[in-house]
C-alpha positions in Angstrom: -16.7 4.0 52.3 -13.2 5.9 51.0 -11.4 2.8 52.2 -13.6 0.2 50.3 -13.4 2.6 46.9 -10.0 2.5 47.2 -9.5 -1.8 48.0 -11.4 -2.2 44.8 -9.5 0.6 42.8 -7.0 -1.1 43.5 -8.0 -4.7 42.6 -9.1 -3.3 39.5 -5.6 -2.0 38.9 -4.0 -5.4 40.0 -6.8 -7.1 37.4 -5.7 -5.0 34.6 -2.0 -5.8 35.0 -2.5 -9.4 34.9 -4.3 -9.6 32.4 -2.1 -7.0 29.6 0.4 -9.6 28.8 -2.5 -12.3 27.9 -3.9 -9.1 25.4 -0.3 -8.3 24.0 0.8 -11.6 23.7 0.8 -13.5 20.1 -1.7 -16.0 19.4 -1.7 -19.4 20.1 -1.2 -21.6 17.2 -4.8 -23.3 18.4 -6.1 -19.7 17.9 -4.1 -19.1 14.5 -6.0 -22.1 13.3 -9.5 -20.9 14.1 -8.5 -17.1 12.3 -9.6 -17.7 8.4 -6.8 -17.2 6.0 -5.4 -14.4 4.2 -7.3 -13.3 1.5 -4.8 -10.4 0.0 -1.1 -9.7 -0.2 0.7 -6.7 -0.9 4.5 -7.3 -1.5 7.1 -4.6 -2.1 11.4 -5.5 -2.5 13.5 -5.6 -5.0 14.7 -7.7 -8.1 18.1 -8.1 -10.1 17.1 -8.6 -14.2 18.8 -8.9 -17.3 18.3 -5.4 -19.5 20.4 -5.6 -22.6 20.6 -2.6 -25.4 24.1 -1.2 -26.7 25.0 2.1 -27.2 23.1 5.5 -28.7 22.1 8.9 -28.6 19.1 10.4 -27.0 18.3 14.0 -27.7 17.9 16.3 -24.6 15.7 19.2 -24.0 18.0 21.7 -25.4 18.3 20.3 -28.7 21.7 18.5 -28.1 22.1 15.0 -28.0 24.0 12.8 -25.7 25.1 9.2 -25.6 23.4 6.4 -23.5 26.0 3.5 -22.8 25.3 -0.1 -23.4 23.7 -2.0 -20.5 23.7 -5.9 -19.5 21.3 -5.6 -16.7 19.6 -3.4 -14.3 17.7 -3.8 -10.5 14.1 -3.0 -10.6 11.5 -1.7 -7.8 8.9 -4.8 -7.7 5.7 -4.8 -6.2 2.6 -7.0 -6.4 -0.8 -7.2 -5.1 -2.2 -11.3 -4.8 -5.2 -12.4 -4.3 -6.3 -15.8 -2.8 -8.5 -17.8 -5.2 -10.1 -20.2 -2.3 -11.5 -17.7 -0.6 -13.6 -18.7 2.8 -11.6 -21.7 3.6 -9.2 -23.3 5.2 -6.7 -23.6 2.0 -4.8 -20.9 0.6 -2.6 -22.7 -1.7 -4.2 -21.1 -4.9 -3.2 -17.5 -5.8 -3.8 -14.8 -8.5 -0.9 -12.9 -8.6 -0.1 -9.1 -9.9 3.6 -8.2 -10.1 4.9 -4.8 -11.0 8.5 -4.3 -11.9 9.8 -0.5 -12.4 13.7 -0.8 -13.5 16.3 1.6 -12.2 17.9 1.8 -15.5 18.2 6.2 -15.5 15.9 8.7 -17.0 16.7 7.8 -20.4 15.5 4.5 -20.8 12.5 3.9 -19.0 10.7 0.3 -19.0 7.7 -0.6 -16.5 6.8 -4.3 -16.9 3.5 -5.8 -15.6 3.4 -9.6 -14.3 -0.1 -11.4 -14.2 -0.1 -14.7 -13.0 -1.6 -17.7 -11.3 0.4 -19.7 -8.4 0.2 -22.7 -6.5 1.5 -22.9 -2.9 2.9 -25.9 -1.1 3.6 -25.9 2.4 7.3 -26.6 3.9 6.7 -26.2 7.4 4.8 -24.4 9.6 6.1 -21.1 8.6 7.8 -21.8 5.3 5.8 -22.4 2.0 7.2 -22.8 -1.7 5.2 -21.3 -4.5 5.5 -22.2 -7.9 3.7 -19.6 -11.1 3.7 -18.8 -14.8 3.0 -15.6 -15.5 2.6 -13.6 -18.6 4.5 -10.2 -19.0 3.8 -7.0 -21.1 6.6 -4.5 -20.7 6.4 -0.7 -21.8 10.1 0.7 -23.2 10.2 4.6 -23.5 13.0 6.6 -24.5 13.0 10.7 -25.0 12.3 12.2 -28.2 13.5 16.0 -27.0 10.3 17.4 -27.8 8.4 19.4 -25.2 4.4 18.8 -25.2 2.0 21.4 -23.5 -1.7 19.9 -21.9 -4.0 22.2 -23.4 -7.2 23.4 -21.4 -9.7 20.4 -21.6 -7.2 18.2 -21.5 -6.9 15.9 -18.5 -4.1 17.3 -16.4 -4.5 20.9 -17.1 -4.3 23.2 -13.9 -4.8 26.8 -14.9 -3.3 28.4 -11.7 0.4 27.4 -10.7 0.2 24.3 -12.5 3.0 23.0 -14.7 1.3 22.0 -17.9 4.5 20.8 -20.3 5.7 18.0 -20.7 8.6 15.3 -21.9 7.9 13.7 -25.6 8.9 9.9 -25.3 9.0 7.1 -27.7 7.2 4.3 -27.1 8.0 0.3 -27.6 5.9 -2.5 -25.9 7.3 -5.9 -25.4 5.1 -9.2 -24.4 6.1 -12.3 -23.4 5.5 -15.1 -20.4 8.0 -16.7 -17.7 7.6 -18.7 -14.3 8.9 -18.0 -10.9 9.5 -20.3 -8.0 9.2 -18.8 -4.3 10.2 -19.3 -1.3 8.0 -17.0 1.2 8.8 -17.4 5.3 5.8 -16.1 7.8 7.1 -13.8 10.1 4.3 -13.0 11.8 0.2 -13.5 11.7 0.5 -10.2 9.0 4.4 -10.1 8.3 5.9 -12.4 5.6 9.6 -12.2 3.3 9.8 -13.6 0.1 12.5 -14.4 -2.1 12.2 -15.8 -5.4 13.9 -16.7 -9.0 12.9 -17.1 -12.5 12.8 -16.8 -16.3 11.4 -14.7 -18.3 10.9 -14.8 -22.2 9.9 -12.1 -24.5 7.7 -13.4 -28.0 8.0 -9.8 -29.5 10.7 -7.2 -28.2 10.9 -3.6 -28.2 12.8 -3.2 -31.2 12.6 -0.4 -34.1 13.2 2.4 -31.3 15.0 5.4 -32.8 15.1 8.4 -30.8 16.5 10.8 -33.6 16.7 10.7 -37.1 20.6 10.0 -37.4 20.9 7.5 -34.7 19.9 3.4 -35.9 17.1 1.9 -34.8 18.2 -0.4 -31.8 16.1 -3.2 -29.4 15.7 -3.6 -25.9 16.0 -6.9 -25.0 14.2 -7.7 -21.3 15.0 -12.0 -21.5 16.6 -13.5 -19.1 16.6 -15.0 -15.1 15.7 -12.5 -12.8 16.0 -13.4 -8.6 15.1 -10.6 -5.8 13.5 -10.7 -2.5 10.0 -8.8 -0.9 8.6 -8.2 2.0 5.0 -8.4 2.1 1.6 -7.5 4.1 -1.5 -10.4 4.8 -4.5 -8.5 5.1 
């Protein structure tokens, strides 16, 4: 009986072994076809924009000022979450697109753009697809006023026990406009895809009138331009 327990253990164990590569191995493209497509996409990366302003001065928080040099341009941290319009079939060339664009540009001058969008995908090749959007944009400029703000109990954020309840005064300028894109994104993997992609943006209205202290002018940040980066992004 101990001999026959142990042939079959062992055939079990030879079973097993065969068959692990089959289970690790990608699938087929005749099994990619039968999966149903990707109905989300979350992309992160990074984006080189135009950011223009010139010169001024900023107050700090110990009522002194300081000067802020004149900027051209400025990377951003992008994001975006898209979601497929044709959902349950076998196309997924129509998307909804959310971008997110936080630029690098310091703690003085702070801008966080949103991108919503619609895009139309055409497919290259197996594994390469070129997407074409217009987007609208709405961008938020803040710059520091040197006044220090306290949440008050109520107020949401308040922690009463070893919680720090003051904050930074900012000035605040929003900025609206529209642009398009064009994209080439490569599938890496059933889940995996990069993503680069170039385009313009316009602005109809700009942040302009900001003027962090009394004595400095009034100045605009101007966001227009062609911006190109590249993402790496997730198919869920």
């Amino acid at each position: 009986m101990s001999v026959t327990r142990a042939v079959s253990t062992f055939g079990l164990l030879v079973s097993a072994c065969l068959c692990s590569p089959a289970l690790g191995a990608a699938p087929s493209p005749e099994q990619e076809a039968t999966l149903p497509p990707p109905q989300l996409a979350v992309e992160v990366g990074g984006t080189l924009s135009p950011m223009r302003h010139p010169a001024t001065e900023v107050p700090t928080l110990r009522s002194r000022v300081k000067t802020v040099n004149a900027r051209s341009g400025a990377a951003r941290l992008s994001g975006g979450l898209h979601f497929n319009l044709v959902r349950g079939s076998e196309r997924s060339d129509w998307w909804w697109t959310n971008g997110i664009d936080w630029y690098l540009a310091g703690g003085d001058v702070q801008v966080l753009a949103l991108r919503p969008g619609l895009e139309k995908r055409f497919s290259l090749t197996r594994n390469v697809t070129l997407g074409v959007s217009a987007f609208g944009s709405a961008a938020e400029v803040s710059l520091p006023t040197g006044q220090i703000g306290q949440v008050q109990p109520g107020e949401p954020g308040y922690t009463p026990i070893g919680g720090n309840n003051f904050y930074e005064g900012r000035i605040r300028k929003w900025a609206f406009g529209a642009g398009g894109l064009a994209a080439l994104q490569v599938k890496l993997s059933r889940y995996v895809h990069a993503r680069v992609h170039g385009g313009y943006t316009h602005y109809f209205e700009q942040a302009d009138g900001l003027q962090p202290t009394p004595d400095a002018a009034a100045f605009t940040v101007s966001l227009d331009g062609p911006f190109a980066g590249a993402l790496l992004g997730l198919n869920l």
